[in-house]
mmCIF entry with sequence, helices, sheets and N, C-alpha, C, O atoms, coordinates in Angstrom:
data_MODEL
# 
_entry.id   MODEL 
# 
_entity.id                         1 
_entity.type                       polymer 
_entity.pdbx_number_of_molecules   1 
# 
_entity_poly.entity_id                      1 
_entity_poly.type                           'polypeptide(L)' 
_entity_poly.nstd_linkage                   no 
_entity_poly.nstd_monomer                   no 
_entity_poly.pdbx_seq_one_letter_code       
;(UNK)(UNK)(UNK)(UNK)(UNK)(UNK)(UNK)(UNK)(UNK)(UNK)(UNK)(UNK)(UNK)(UNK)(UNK)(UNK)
(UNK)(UNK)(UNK)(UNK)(UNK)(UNK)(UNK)(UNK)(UNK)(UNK)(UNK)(UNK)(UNK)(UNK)(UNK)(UNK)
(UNK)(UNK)(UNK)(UNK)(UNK)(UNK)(UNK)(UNK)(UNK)
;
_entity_poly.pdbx_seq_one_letter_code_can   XXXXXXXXXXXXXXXXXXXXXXXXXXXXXXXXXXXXXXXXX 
_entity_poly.pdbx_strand_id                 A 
# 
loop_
_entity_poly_seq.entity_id 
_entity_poly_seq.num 
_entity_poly_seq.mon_id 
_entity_poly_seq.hetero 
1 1  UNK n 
1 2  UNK n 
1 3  UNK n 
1 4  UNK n 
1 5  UNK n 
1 6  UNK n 
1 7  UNK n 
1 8  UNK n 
1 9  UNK n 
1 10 UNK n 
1 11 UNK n 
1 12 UNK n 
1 13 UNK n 
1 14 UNK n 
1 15 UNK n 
1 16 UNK n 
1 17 UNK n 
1 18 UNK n 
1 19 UNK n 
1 20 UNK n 
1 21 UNK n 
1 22 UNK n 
1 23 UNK n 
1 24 UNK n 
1 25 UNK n 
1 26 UNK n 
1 27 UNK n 
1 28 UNK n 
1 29 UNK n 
1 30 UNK n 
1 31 UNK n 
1 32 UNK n 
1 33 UNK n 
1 34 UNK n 
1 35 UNK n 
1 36 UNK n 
1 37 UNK n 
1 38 UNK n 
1 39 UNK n 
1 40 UNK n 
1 41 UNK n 
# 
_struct_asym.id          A 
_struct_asym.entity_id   1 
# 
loop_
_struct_conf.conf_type_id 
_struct_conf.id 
_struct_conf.pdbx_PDB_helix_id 
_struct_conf.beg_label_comp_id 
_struct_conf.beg_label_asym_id 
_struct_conf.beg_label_seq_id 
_struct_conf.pdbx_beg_PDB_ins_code 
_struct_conf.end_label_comp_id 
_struct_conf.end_label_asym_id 
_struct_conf.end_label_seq_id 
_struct_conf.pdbx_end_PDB_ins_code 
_struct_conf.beg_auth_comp_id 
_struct_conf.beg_auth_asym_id 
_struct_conf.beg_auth_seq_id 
_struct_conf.end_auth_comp_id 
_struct_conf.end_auth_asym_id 
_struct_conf.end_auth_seq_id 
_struct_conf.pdbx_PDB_helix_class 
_struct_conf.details 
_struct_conf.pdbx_PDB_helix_length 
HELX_P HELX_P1 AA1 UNK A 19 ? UNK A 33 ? UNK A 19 UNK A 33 1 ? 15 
HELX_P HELX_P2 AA2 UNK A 36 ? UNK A 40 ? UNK A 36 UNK A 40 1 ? 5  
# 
_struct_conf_type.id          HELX_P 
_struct_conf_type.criteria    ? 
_struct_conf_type.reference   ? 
# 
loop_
_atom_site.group_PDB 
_atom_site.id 
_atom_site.type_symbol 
_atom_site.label_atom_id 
_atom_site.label_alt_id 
_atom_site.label_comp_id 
_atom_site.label_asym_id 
_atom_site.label_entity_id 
_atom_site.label_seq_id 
_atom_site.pdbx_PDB_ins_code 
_atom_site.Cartn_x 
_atom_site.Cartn_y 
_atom_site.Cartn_z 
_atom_site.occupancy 
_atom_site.B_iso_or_equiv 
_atom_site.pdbx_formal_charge 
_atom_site.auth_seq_id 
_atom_site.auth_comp_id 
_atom_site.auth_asym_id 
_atom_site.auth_atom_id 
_atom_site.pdbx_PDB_model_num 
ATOM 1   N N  . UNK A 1 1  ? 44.158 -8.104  55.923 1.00 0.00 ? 1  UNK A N  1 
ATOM 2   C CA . UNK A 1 1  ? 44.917 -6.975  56.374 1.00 0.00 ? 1  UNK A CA 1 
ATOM 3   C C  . UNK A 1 1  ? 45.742 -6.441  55.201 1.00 0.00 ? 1  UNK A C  1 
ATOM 4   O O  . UNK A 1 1  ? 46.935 -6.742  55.203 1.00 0.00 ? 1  UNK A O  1 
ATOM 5   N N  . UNK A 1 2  ? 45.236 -5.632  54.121 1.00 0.00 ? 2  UNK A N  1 
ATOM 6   C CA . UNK A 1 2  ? 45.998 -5.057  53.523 1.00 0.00 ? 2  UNK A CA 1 
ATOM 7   C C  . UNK A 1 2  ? 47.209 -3.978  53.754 1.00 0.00 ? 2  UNK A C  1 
ATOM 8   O O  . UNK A 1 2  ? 47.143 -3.057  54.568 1.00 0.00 ? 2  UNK A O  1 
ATOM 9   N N  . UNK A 1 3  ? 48.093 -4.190  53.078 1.00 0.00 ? 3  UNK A N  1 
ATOM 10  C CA . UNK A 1 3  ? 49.102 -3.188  53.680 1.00 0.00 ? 3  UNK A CA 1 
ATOM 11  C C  . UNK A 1 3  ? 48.909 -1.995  52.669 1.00 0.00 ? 3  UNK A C  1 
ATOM 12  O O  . UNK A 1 3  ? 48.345 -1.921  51.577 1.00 0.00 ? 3  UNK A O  1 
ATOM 13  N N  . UNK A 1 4  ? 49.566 -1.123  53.419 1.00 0.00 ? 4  UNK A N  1 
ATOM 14  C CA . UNK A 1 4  ? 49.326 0.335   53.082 1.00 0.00 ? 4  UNK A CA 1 
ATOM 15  C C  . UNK A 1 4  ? 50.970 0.884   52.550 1.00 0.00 ? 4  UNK A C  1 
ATOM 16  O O  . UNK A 1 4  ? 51.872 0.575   53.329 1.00 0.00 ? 4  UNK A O  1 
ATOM 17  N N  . UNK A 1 5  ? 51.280 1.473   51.595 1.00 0.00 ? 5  UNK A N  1 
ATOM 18  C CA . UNK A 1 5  ? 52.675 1.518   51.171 1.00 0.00 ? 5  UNK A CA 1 
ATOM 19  C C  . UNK A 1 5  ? 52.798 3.026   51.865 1.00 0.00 ? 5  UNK A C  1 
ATOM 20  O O  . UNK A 1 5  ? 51.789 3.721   51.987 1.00 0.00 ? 5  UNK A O  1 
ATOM 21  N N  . UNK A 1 6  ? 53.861 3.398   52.227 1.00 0.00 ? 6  UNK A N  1 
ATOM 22  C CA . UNK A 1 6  ? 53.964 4.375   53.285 1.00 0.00 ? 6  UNK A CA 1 
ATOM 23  C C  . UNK A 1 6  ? 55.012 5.324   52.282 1.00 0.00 ? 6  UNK A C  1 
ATOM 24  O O  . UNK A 1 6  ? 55.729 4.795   51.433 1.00 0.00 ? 6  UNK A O  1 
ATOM 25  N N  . UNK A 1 7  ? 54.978 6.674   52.504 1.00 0.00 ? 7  UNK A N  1 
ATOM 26  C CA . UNK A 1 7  ? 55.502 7.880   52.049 1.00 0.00 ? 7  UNK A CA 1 
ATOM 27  C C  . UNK A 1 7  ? 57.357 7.566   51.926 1.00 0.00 ? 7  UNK A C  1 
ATOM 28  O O  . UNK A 1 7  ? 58.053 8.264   51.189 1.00 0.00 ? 7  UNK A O  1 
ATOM 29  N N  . UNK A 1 8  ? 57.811 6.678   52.585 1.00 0.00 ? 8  UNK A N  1 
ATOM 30  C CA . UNK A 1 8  ? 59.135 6.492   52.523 1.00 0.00 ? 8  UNK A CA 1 
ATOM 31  C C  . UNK A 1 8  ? 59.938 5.260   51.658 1.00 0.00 ? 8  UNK A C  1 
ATOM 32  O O  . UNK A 1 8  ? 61.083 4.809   51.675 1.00 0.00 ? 8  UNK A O  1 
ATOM 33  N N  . UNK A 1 9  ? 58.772 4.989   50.942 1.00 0.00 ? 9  UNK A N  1 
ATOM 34  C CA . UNK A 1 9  ? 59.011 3.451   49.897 1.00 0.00 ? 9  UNK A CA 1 
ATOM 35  C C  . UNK A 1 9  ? 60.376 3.869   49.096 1.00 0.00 ? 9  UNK A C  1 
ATOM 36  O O  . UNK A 1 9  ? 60.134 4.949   48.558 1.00 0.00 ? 9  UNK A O  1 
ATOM 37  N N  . UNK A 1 10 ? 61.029 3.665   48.951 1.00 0.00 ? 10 UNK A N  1 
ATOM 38  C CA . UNK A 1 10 ? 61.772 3.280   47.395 1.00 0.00 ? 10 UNK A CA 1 
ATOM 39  C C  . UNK A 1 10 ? 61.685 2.362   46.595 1.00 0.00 ? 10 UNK A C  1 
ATOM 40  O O  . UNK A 1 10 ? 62.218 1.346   47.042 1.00 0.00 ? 10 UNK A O  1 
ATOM 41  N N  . UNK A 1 11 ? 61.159 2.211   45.380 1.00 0.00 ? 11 UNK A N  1 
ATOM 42  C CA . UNK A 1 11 ? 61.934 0.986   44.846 1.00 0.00 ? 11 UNK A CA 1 
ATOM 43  C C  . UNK A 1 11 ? 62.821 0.078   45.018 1.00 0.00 ? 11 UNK A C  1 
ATOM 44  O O  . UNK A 1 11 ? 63.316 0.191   46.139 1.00 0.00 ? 11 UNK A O  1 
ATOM 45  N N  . UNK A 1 12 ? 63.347 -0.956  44.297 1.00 0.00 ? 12 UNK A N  1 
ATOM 46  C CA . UNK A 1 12 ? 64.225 -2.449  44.507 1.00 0.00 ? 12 UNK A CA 1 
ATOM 47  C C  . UNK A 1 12 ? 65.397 -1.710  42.901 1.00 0.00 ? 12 UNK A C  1 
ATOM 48  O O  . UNK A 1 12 ? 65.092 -1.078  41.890 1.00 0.00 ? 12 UNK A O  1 
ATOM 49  N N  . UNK A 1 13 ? 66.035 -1.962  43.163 1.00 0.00 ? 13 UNK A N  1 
ATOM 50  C CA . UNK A 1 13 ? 67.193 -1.836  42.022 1.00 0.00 ? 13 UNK A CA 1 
ATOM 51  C C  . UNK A 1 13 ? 67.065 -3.490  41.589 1.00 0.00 ? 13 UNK A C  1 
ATOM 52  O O  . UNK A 1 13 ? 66.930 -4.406  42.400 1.00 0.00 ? 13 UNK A O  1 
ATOM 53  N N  . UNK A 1 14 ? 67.137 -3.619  40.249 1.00 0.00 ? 14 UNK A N  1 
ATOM 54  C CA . UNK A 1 14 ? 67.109 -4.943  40.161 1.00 0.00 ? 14 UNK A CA 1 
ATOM 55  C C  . UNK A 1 14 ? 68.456 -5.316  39.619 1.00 0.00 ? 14 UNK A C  1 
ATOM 56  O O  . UNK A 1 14 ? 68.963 -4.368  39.020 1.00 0.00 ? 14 UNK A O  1 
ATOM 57  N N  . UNK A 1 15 ? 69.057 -6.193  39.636 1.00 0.00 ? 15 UNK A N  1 
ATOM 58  C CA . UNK A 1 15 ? 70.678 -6.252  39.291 1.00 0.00 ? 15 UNK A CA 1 
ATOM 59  C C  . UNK A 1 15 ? 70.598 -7.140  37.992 1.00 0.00 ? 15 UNK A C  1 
ATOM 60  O O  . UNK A 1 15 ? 71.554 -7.194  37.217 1.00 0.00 ? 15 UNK A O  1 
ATOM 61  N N  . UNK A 1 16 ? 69.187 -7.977  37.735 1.00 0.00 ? 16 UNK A N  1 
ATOM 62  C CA . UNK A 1 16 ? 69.230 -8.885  36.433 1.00 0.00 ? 16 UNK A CA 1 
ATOM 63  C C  . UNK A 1 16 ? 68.265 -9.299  35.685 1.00 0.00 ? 16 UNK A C  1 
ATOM 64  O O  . UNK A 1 16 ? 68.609 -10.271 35.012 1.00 0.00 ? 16 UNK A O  1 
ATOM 65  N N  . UNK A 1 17 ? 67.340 -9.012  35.544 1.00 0.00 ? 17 UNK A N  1 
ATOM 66  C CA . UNK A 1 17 ? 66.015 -8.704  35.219 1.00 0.00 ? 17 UNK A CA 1 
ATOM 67  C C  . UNK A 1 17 ? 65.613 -10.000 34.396 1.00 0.00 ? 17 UNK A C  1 
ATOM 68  O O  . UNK A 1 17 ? 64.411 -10.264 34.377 1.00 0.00 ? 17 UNK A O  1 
ATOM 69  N N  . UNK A 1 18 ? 66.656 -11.005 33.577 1.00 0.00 ? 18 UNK A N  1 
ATOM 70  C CA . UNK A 1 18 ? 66.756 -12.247 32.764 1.00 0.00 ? 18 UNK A CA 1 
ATOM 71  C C  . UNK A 1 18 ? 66.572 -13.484 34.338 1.00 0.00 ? 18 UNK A C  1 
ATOM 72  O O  . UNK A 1 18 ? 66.278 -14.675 34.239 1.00 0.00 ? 18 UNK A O  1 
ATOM 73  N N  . UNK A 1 19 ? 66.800 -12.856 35.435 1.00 0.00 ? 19 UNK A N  1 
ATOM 74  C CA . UNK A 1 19 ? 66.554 -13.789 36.177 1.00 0.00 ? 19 UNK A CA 1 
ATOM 75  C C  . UNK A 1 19 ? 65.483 -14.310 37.183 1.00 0.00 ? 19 UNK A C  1 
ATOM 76  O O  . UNK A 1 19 ? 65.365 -15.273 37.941 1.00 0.00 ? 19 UNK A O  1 
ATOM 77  N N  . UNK A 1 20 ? 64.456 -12.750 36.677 1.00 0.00 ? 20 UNK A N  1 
ATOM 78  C CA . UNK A 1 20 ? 63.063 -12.929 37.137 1.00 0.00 ? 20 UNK A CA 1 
ATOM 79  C C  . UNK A 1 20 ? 62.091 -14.444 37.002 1.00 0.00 ? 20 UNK A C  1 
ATOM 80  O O  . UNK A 1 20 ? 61.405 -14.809 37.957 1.00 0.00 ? 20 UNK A O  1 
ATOM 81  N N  . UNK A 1 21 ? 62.143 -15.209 35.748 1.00 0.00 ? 21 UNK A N  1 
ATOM 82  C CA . UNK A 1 21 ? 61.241 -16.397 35.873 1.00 0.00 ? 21 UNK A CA 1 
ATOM 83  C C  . UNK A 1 21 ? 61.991 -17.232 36.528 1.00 0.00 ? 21 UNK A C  1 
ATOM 84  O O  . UNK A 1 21 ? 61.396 -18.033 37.250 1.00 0.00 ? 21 UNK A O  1 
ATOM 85  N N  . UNK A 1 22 ? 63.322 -17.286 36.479 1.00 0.00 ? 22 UNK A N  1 
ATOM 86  C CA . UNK A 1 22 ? 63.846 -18.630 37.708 1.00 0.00 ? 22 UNK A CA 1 
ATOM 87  C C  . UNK A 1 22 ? 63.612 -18.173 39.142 1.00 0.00 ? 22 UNK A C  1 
ATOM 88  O O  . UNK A 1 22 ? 63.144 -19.055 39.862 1.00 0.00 ? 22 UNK A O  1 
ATOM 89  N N  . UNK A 1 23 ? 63.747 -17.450 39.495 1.00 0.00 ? 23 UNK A N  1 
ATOM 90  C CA . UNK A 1 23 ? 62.786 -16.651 40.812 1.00 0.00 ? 23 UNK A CA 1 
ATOM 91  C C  . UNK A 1 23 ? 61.199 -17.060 40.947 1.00 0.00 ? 23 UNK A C  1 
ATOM 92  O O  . UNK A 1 23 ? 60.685 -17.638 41.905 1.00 0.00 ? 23 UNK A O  1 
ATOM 93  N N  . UNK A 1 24 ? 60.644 -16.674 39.909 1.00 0.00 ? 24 UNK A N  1 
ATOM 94  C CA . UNK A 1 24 ? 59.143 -16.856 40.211 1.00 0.00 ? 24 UNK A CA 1 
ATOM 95  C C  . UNK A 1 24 ? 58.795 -18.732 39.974 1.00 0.00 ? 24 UNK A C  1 
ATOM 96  O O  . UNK A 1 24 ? 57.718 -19.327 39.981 1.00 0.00 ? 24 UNK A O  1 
ATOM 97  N N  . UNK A 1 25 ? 60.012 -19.173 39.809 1.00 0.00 ? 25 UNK A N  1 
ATOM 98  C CA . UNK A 1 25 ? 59.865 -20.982 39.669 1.00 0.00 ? 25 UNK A CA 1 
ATOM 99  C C  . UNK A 1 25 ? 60.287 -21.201 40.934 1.00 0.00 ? 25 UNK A C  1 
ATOM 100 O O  . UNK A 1 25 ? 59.662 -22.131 41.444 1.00 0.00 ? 25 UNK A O  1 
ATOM 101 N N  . UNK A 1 26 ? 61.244 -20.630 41.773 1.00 0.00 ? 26 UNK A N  1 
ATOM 102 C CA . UNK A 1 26 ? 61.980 -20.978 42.952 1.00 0.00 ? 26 UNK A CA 1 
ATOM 103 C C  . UNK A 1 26 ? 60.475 -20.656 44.054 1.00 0.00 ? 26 UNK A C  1 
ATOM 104 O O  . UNK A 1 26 ? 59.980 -21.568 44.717 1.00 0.00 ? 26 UNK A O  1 
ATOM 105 N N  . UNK A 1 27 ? 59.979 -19.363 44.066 1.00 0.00 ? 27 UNK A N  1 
ATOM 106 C CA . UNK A 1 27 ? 58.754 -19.482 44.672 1.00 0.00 ? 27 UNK A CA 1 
ATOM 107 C C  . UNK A 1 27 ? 57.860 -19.847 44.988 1.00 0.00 ? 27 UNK A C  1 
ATOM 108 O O  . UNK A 1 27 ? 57.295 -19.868 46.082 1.00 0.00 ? 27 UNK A O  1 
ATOM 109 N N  . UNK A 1 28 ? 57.490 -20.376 43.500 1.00 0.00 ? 28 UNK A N  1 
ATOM 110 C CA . UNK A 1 28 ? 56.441 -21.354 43.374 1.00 0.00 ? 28 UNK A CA 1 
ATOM 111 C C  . UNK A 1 28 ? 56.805 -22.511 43.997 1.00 0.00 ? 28 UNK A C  1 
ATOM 112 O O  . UNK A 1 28 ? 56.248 -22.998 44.981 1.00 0.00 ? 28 UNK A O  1 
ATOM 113 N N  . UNK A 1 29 ? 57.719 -22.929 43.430 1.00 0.00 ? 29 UNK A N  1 
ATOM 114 C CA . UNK A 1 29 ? 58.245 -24.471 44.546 1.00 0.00 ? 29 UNK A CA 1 
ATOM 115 C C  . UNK A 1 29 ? 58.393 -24.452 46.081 1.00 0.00 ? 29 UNK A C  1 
ATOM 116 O O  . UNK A 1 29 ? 58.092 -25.518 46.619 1.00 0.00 ? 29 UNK A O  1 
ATOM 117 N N  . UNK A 1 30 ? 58.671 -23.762 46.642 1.00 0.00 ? 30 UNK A N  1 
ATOM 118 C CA . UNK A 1 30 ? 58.989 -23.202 47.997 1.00 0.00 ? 30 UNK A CA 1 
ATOM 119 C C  . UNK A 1 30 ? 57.580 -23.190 48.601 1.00 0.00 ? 30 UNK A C  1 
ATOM 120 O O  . UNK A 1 30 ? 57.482 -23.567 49.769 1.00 0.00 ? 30 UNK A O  1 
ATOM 121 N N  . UNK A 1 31 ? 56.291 -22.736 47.833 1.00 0.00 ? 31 UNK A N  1 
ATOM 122 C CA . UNK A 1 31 ? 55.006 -22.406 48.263 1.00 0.00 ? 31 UNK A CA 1 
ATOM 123 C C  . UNK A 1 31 ? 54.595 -23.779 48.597 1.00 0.00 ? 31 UNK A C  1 
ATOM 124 O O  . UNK A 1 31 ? 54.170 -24.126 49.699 1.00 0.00 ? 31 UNK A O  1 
ATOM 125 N N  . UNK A 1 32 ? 54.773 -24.645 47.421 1.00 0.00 ? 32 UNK A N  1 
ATOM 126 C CA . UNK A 1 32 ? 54.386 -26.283 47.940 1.00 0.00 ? 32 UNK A CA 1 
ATOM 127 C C  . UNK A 1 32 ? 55.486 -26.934 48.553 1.00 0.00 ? 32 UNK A C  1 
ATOM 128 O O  . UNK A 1 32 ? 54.979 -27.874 49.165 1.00 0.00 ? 32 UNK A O  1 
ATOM 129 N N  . UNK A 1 33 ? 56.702 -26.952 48.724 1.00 0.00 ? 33 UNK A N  1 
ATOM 130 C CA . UNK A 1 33 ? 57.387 -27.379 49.744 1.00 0.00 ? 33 UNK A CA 1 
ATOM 131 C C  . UNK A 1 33 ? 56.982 -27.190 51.161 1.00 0.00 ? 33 UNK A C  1 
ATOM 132 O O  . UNK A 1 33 ? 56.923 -27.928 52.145 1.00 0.00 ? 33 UNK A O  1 
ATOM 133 N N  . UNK A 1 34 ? 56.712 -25.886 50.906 1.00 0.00 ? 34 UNK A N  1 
ATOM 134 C CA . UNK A 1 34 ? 56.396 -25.962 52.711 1.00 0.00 ? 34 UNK A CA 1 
ATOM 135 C C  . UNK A 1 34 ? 55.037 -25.381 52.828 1.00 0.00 ? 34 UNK A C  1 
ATOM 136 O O  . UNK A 1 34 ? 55.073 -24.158 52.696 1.00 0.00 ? 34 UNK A O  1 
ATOM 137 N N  . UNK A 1 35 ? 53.680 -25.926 53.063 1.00 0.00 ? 35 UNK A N  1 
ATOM 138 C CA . UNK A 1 35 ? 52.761 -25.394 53.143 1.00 0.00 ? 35 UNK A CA 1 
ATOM 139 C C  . UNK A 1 35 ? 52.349 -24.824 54.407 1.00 0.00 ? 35 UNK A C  1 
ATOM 140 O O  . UNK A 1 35 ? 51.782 -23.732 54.438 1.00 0.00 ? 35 UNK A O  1 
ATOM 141 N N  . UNK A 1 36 ? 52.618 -25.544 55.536 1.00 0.00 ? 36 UNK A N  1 
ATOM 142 C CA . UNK A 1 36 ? 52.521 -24.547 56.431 1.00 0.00 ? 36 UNK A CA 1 
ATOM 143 C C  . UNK A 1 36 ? 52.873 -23.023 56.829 1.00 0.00 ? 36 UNK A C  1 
ATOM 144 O O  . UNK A 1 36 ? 52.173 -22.158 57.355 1.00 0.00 ? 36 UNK A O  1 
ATOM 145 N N  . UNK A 1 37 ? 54.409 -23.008 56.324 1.00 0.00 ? 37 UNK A N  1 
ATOM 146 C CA . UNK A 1 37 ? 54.800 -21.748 56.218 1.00 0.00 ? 37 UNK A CA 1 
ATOM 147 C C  . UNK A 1 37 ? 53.684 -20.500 55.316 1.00 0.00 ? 37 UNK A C  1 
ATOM 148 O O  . UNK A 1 37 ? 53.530 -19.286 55.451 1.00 0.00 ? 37 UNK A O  1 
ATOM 149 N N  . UNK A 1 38 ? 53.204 -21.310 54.592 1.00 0.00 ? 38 UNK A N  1 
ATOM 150 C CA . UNK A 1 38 ? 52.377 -20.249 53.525 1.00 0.00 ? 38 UNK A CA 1 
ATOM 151 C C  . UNK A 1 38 ? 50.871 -20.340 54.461 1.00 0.00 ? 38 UNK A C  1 
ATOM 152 O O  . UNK A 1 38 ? 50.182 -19.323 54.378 1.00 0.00 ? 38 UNK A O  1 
ATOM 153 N N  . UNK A 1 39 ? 50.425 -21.251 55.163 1.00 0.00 ? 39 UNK A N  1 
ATOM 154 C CA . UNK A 1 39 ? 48.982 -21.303 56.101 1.00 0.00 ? 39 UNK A CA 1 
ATOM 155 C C  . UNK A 1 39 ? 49.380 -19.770 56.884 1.00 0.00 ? 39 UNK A C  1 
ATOM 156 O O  . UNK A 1 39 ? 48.702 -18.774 56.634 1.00 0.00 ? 39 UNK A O  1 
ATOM 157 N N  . UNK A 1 40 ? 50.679 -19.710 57.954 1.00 0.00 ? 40 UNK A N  1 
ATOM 158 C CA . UNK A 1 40 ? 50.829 -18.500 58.552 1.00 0.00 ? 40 UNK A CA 1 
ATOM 159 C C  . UNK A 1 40 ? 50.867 -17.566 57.796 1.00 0.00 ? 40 UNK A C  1 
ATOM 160 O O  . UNK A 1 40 ? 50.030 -16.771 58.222 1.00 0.00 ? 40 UNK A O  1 
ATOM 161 N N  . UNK A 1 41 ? 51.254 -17.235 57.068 1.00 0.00 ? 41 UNK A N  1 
ATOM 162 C CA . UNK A 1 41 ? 51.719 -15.799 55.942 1.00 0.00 ? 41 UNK A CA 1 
ATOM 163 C C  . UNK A 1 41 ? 50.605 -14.742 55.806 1.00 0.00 ? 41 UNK A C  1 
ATOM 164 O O  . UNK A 1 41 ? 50.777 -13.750 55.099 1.00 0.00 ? 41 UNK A O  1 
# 
């Protein structure tokens, strides 16, 4: 089910942009912490 981005999107303001890879590490961990949560998704 792909989603479709709709005529009323805005962008994300990002407030810190140096804190993007500890984010994408927090995710990643979170994905194998809880695998079920990611089976529904």
């Amino acid at each position: 089910m792909p989603s479709q981005p709709t005529a009323d999107f805005t962008d994300f303001k990002v407030a810190d942009l140096s804190l993007a890879a500890f984010g994408r590490k927090e995710i990643t961990l979170a994905e194998h912490e809880m695998p079920g949560l990611m089976a529904i998704r």
